[in-house]
PyMOL CGO cylinders between C-alpha atoms (Angstrom):
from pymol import cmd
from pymol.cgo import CYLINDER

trace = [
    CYLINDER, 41.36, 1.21, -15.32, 39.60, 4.06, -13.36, 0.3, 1, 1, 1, 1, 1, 1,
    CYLINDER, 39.60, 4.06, -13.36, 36.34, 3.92, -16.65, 0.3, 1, 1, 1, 1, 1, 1,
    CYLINDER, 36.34, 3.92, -16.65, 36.37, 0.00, -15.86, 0.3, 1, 1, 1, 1, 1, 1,
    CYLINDER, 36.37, 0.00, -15.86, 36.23, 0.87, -12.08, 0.3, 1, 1, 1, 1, 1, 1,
    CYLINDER, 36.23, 0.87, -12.08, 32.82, 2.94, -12.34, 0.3, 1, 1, 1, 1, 1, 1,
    CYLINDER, 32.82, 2.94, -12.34, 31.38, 1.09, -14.75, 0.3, 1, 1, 1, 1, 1, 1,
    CYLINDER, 31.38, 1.09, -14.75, 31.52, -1.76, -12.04, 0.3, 1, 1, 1, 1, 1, 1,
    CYLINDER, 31.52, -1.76, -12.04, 30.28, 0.04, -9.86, 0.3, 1, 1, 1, 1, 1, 1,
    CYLINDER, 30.28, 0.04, -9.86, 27.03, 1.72, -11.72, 0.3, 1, 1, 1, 1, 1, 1,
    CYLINDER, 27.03, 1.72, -11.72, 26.16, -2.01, -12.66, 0.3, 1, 1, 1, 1, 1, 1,
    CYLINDER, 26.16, -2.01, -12.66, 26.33, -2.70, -8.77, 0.3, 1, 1, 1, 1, 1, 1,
    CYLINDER, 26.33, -2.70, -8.77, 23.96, 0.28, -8.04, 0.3, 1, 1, 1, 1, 1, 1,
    CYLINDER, 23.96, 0.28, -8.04, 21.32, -0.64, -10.59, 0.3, 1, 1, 1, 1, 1, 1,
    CYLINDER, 21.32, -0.64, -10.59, 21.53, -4.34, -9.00, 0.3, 1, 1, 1, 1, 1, 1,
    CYLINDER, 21.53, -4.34, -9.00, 21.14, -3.12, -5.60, 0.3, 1, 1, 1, 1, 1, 1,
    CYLINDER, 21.14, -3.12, -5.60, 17.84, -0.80, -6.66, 0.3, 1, 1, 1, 1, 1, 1,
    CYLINDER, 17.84, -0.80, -6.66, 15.57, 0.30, -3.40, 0.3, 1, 1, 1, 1, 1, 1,
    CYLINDER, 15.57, 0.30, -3.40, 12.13, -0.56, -4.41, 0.3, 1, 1, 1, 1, 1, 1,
    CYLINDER, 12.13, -0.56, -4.41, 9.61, 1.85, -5.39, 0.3, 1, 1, 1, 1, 1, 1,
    CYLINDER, 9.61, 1.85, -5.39, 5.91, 2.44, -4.66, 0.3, 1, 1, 1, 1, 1, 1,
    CYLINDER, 5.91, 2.44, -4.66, 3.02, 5.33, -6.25, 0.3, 1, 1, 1, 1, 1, 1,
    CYLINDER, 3.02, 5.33, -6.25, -0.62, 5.59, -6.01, 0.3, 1, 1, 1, 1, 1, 1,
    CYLINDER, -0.62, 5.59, -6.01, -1.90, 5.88, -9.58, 0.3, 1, 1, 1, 1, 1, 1,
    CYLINDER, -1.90, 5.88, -9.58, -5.77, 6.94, -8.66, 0.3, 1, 1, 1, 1, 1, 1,
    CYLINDER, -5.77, 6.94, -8.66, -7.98, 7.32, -5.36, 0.3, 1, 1, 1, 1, 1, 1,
    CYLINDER, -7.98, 7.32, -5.36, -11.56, 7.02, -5.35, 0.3, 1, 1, 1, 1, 1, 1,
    CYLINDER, -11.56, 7.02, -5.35, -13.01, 7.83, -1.91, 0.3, 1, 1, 1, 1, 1, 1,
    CYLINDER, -13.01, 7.83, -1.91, -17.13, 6.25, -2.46, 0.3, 1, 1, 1, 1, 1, 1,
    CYLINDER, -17.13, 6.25, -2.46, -20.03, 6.66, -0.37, 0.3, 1, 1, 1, 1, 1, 1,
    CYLINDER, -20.03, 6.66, -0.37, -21.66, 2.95, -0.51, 0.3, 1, 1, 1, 1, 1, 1,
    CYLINDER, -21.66, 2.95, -0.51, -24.17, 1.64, 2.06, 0.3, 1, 1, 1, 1, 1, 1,
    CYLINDER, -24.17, 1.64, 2.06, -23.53, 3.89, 4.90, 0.3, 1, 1, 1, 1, 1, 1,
    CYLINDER, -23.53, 3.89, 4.90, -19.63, 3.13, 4.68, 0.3, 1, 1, 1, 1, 1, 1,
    CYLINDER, -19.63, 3.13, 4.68, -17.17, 5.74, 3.05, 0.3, 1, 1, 1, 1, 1, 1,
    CYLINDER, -17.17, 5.74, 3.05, -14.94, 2.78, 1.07, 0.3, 1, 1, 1, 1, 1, 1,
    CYLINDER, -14.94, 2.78, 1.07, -11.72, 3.94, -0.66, 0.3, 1, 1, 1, 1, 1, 1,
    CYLINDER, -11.72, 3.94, -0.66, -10.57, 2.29, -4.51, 0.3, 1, 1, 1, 1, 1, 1,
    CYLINDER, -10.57, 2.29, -4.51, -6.77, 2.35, -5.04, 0.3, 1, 1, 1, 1, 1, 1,
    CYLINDER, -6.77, 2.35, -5.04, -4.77, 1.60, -7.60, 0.3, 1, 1, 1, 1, 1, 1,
    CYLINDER, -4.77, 1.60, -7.60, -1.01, 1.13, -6.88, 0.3, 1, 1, 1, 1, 1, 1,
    CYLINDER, -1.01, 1.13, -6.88, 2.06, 1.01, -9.02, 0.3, 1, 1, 1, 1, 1, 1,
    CYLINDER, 2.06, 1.01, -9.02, 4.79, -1.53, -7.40, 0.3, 1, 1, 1, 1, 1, 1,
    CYLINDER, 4.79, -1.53, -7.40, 8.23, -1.70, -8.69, 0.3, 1, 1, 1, 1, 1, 1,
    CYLINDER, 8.23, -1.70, -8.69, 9.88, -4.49, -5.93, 0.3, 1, 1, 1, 1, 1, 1,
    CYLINDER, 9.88, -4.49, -5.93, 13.63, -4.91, -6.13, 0.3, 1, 1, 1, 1, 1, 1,
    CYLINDER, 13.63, -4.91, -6.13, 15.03, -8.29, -7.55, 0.3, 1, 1, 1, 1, 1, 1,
    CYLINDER, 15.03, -8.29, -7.55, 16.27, -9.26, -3.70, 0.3, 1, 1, 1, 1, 1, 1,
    CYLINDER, 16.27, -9.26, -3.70, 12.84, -8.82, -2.34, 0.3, 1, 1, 1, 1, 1, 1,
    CYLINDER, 12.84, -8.82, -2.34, 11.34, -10.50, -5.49, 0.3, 1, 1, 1, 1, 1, 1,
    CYLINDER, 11.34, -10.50, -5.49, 13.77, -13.63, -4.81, 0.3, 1, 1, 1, 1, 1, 1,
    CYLINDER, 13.77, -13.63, -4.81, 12.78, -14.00, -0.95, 0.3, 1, 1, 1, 1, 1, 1,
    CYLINDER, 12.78, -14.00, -0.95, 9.00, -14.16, -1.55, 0.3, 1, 1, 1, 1, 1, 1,
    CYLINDER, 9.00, -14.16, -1.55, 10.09, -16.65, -4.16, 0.3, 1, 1, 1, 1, 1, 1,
    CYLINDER, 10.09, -16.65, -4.16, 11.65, -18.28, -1.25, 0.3, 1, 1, 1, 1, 1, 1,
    CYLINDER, 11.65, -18.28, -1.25, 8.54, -18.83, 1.19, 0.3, 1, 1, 1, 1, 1, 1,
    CYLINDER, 8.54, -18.83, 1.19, 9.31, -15.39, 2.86, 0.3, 1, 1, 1, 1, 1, 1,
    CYLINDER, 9.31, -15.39, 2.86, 6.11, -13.74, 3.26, 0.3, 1, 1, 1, 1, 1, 1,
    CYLINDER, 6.11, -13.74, 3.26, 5.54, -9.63, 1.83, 0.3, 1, 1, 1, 1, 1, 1,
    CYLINDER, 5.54, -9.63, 1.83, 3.41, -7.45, 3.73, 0.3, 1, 1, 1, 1, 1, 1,
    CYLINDER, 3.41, -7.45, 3.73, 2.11, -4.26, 2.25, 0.3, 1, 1, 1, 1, 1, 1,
    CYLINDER, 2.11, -4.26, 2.25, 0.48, -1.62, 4.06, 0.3, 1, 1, 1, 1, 1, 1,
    CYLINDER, 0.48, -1.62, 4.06, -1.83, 1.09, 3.44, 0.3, 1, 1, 1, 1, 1, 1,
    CYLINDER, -1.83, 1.09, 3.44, -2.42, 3.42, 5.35, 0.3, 1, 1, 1, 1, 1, 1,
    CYLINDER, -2.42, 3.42, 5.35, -4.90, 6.60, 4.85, 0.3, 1, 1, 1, 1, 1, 1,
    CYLINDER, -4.90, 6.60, 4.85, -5.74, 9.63, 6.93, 0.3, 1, 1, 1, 1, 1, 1,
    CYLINDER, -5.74, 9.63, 6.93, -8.65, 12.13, 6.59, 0.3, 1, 1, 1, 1, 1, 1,
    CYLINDER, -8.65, 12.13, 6.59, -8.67, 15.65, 7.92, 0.3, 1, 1, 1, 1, 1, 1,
    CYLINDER, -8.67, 15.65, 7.92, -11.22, 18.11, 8.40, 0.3, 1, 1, 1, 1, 1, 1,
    CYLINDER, -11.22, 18.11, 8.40, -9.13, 22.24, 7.83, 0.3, 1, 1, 1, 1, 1, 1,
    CYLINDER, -9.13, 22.24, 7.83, -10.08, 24.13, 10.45, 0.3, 1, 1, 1, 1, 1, 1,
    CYLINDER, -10.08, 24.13, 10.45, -8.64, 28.14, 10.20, 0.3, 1, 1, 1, 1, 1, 1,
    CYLINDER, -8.64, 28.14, 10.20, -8.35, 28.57, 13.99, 0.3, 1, 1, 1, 1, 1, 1,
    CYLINDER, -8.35, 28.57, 13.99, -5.59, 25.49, 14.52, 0.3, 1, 1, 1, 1, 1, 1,
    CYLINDER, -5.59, 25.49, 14.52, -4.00, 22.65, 13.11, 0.3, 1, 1, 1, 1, 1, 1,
    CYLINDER, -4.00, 22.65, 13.11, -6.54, 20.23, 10.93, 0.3, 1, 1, 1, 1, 1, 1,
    CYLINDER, -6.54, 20.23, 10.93, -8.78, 17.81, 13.00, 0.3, 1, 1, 1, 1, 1, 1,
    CYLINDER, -8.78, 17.81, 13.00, -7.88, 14.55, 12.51, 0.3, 1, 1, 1, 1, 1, 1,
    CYLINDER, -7.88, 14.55, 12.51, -10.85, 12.49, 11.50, 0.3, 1, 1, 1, 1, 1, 1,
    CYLINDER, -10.85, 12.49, 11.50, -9.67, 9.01, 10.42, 0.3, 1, 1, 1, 1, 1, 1,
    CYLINDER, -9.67, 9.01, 10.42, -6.69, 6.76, 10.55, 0.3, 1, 1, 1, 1, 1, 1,
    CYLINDER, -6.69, 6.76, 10.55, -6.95, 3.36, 8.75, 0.3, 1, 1, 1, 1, 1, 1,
    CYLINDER, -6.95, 3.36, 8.75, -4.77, 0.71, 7.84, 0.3, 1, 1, 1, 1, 1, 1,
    CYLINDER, -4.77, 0.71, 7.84, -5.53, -2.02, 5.62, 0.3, 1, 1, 1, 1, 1, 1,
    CYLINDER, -5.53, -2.02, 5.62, -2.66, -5.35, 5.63, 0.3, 1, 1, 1, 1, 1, 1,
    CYLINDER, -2.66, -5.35, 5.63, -2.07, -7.41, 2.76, 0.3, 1, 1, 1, 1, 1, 1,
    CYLINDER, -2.07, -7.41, 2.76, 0.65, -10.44, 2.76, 0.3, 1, 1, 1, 1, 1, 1,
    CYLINDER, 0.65, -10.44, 2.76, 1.81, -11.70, 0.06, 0.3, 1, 1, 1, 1, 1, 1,
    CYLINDER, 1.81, -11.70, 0.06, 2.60, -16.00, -0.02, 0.3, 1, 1, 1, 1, 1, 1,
    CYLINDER, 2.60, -16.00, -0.02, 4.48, -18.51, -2.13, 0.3, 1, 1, 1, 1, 1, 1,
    CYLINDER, 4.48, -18.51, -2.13, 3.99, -21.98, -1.35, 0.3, 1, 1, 1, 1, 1, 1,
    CYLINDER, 3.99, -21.98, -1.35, 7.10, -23.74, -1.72, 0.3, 1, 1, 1, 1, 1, 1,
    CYLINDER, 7.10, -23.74, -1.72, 5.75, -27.22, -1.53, 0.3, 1, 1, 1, 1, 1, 1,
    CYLINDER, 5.75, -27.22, -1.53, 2.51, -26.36, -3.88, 0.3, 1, 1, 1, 1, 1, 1,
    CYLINDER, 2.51, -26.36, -3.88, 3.91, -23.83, -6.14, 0.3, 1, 1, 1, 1, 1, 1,
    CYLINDER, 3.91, -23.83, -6.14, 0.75, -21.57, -5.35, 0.3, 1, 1, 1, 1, 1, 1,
    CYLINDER, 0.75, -21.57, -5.35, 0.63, -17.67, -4.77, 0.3, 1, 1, 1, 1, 1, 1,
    CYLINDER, 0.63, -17.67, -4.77, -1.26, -16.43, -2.12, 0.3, 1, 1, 1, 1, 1, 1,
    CYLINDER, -1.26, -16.43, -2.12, -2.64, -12.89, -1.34, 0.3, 1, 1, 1, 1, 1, 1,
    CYLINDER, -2.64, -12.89, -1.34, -3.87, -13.09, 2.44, 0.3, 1, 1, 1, 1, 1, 1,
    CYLINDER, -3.87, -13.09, 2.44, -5.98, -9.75, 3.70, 0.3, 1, 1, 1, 1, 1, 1,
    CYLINDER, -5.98, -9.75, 3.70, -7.19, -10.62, 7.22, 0.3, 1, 1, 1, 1, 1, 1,
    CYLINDER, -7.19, -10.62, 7.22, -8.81, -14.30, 7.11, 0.3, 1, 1, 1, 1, 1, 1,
    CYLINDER, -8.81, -14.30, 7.11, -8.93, -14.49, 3.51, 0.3, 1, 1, 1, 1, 1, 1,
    CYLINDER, -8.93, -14.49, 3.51, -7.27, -16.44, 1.01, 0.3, 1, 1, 1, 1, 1, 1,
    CYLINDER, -7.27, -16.44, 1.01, -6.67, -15.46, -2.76, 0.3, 1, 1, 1, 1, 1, 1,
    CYLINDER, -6.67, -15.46, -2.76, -4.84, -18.18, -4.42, 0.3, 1, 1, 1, 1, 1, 1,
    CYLINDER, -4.84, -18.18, -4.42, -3.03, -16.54, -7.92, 0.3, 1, 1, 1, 1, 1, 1,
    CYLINDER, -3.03, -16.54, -7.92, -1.84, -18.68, -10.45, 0.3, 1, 1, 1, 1, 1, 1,
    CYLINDER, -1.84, -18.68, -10.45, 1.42, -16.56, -11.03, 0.3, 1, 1, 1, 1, 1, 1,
    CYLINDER, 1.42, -16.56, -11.03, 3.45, -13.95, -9.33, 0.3, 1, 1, 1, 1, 1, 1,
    CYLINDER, 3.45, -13.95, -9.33, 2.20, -11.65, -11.76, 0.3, 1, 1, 1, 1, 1, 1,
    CYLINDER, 2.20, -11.65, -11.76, -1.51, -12.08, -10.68, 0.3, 1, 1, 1, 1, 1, 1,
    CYLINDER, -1.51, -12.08, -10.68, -1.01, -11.89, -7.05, 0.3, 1, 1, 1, 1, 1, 1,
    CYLINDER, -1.01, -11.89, -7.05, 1.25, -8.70, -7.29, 0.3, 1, 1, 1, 1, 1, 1,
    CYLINDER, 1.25, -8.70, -7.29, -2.10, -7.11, -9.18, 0.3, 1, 1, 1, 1, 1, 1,
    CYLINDER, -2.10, -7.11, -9.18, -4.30, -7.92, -6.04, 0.3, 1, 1, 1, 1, 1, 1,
    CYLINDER, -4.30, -7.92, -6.04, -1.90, -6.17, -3.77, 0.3, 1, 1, 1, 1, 1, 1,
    CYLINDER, -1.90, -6.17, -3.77, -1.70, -3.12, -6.41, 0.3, 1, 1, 1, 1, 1, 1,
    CYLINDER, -1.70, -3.12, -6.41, -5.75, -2.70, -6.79, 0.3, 1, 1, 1, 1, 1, 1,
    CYLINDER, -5.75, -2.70, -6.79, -8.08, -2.16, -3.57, 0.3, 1, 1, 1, 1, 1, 1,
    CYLINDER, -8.08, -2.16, -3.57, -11.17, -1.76, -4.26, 0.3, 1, 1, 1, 1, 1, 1,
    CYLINDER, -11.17, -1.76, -4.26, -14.21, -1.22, -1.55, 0.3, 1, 1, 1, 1, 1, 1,
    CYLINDER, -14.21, -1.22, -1.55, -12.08, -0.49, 1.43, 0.3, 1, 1, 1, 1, 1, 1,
    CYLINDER, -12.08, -0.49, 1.43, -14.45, 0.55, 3.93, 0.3, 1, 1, 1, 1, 1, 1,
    CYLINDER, -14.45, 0.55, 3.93, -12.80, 3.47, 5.97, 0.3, 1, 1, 1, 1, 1, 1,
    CYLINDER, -12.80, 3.47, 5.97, -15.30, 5.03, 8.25, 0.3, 1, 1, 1, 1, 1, 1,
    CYLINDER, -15.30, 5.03, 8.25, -19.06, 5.58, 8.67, 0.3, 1, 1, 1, 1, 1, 1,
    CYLINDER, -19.06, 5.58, 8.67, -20.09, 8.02, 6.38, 0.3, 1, 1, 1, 1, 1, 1,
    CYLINDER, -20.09, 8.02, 6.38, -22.05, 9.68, 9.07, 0.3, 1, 1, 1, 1, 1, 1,
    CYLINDER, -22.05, 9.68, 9.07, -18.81, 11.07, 10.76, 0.3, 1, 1, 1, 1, 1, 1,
    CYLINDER, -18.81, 11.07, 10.76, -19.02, 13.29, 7.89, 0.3, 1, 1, 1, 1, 1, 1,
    CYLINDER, -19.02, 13.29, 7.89, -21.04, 16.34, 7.14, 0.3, 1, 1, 1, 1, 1, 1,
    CYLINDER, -21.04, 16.34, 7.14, -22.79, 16.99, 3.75, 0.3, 1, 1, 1, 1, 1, 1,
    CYLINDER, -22.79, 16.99, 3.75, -20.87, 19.73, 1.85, 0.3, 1, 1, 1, 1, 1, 1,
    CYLINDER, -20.87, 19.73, 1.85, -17.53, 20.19, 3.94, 0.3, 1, 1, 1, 1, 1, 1,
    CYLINDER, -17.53, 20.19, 3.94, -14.50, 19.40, 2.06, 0.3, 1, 1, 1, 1, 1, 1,
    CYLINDER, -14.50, 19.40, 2.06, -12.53, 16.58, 3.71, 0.3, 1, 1, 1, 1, 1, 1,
    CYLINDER, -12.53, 16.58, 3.71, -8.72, 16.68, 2.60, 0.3, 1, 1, 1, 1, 1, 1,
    CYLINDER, -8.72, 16.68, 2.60, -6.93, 13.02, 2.81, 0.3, 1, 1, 1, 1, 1, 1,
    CYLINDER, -6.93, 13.02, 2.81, -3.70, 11.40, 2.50, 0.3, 1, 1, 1, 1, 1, 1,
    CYLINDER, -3.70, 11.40, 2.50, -2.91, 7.39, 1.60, 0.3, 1, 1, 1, 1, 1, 1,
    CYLINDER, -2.91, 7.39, 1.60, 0.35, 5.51, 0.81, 0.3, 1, 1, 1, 1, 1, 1,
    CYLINDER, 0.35, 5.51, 0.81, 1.38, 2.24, 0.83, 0.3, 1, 1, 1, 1, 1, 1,
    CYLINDER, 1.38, 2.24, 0.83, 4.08, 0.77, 2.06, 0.3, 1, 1, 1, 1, 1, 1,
    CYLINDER, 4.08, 0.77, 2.06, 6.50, -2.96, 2.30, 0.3, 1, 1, 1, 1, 1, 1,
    CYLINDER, 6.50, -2.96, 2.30, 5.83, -3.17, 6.07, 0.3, 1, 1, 1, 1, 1, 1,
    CYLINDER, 5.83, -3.17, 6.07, 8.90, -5.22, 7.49, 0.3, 1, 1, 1, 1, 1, 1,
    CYLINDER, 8.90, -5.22, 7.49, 8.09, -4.48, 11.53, 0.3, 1, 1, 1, 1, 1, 1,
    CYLINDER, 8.09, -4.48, 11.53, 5.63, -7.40, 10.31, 0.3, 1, 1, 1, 1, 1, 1,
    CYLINDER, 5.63, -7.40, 10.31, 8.10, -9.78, 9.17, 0.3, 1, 1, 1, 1, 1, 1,
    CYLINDER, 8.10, -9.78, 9.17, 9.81, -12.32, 11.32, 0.3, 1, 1, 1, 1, 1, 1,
    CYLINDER, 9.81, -12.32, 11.32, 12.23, -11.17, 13.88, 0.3, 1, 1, 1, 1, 1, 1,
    CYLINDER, 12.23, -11.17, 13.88, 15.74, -12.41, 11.79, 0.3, 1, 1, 1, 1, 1, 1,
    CYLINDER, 15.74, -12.41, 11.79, 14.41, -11.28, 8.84, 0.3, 1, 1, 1, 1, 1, 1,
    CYLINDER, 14.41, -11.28, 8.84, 13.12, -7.77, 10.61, 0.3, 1, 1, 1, 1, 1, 1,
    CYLINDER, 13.12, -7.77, 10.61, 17.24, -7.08, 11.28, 0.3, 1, 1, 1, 1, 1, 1,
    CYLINDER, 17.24, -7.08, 11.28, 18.62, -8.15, 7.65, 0.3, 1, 1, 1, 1, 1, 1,
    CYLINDER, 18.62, -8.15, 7.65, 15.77, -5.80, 5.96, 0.3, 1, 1, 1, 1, 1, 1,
    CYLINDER, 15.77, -5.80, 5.96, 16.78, -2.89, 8.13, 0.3, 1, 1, 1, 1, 1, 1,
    CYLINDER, 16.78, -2.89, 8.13, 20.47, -3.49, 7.14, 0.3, 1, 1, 1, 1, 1, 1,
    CYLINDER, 20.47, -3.49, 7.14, 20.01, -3.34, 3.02, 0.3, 1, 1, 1, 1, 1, 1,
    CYLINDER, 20.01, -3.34, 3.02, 18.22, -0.03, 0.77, 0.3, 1, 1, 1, 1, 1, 1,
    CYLINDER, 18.22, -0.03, 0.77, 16.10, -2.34, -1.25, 0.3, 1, 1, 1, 1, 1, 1,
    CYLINDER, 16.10, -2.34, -1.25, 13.82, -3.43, 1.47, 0.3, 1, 1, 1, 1, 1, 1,
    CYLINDER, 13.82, -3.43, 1.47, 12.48, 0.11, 2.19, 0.3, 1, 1, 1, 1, 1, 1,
    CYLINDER, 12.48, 0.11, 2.19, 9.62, 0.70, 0.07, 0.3, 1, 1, 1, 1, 1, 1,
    CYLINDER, 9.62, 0.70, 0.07, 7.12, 3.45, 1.27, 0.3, 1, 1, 1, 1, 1, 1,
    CYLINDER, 7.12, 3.45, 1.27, 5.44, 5.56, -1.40, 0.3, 1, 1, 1, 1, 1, 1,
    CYLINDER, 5.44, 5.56, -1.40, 5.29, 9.52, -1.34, 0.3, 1, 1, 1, 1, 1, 1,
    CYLINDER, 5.29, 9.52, -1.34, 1.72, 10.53, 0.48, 0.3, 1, 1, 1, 1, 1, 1,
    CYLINDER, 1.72, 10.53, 0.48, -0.81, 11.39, -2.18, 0.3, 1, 1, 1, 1, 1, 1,
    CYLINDER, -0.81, 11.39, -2.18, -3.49, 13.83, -1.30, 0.3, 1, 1, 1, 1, 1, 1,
    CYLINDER, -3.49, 13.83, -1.30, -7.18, 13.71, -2.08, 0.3, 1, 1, 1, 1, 1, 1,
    CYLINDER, -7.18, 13.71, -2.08, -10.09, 15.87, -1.13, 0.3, 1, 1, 1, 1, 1, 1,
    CYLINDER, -10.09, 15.87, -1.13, -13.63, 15.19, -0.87, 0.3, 1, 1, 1, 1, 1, 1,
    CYLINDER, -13.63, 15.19, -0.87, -17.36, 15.66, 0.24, 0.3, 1, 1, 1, 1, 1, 1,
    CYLINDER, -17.36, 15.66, 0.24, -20.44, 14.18, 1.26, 0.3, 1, 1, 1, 1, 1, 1,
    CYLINDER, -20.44, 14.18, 1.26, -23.39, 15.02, -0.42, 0.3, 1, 1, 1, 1, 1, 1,
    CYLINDER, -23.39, 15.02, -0.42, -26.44, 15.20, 1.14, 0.3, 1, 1, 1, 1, 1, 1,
    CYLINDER, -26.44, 15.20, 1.14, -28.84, 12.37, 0.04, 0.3, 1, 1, 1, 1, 1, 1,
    CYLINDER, -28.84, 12.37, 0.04, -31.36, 13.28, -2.01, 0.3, 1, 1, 1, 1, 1, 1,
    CYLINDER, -31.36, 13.28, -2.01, -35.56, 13.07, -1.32, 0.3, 1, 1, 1, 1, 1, 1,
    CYLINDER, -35.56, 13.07, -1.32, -37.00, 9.93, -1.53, 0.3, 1, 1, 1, 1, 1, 1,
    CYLINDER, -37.00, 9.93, -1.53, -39.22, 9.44, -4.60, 0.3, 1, 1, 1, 1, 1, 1,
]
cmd.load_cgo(trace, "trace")
């Protein structure tokens, strides 16, 4: 009876899995005066938050990075905070996926291809690469996150309430510098 007992209960456990976020790779890029940031995410979203975006309830994931200059004499300076939104739509009535970041519409033909828009970013401009100076190394942080203080207000209770709506991955580090741009030929 008591083997039966905990099997039942492992079986509940695995159904009940928290979801789970990593960054795979981070590419911080000079381009055109901008300092833009490539990600590449792994998501692995629980079956319960799975079946409410199948619902109509909309996902929104959250990166967030930080930059930091080391400075001996006293904690690191702070140089840049950015946070980047994407939301994550089924269409109920059309059957369509949607990836929304800002204004702008990705329609996905499955869940499959909209869950690999929200795990690459690519060209995420961060800051003016000017803030920088050539040759200092620049130490960062990003993670990404299921951002729930953005879902509706019902829906903002029930997620605090159950495991497998808390998805925030571990902070992955980076470093980085500027180099100086070359003579013109």
């Amino acid at each position: 009876m008591a083997v039966c007992l905990l099997c039942v209960a492992c079986v509940g456990m695995n159904m009940a899995r928290a979801s789970e976020a990593r960054i795979l790779t981070i590419e911080p890029l000079p381009q055109d005066g901008q300092l833009t940031m490539d990600l590449d995410v792994a998501l692995d979203l629980s079956r319960s938050v799975l079946e409410a975006a199948e619902h109509g309830v909309p996902l929104y994931f959250t990166y967030d990075v930080q930059i930091s200059a080391p400075r001996w004499w006293w904690f690191d300076k702070v140089l840049v905070q950015a946070t980047l939104s994407r939301r994550l739509i089924y269409n109920n009535l059309t059957q369509q996926w949607r990836v929304a970041t800002g204004d702008l519409f990705l329609p996905a033909a499955t869940k499959e291809d909209a869950l690999q828009v929200i795990k690459q970013v690519r060209g995420w401009p961060i800051a003016p690469v000017d803030r920088f100076e050539p040759d200092v190394k620049y130490e960062g942080r990003v993670r990404v996150r299921l951002d729930t203080s953005q879902m509706a207000r019902p829906l903002q209770l029930d997620a605090r309430n159950r495991g497998a709506w808390s998805m925030a991955s571990p902070w992955a580090t980076f470093d980085f510098s500027i180099r100086p741009a070359g003579p013109a030929k």
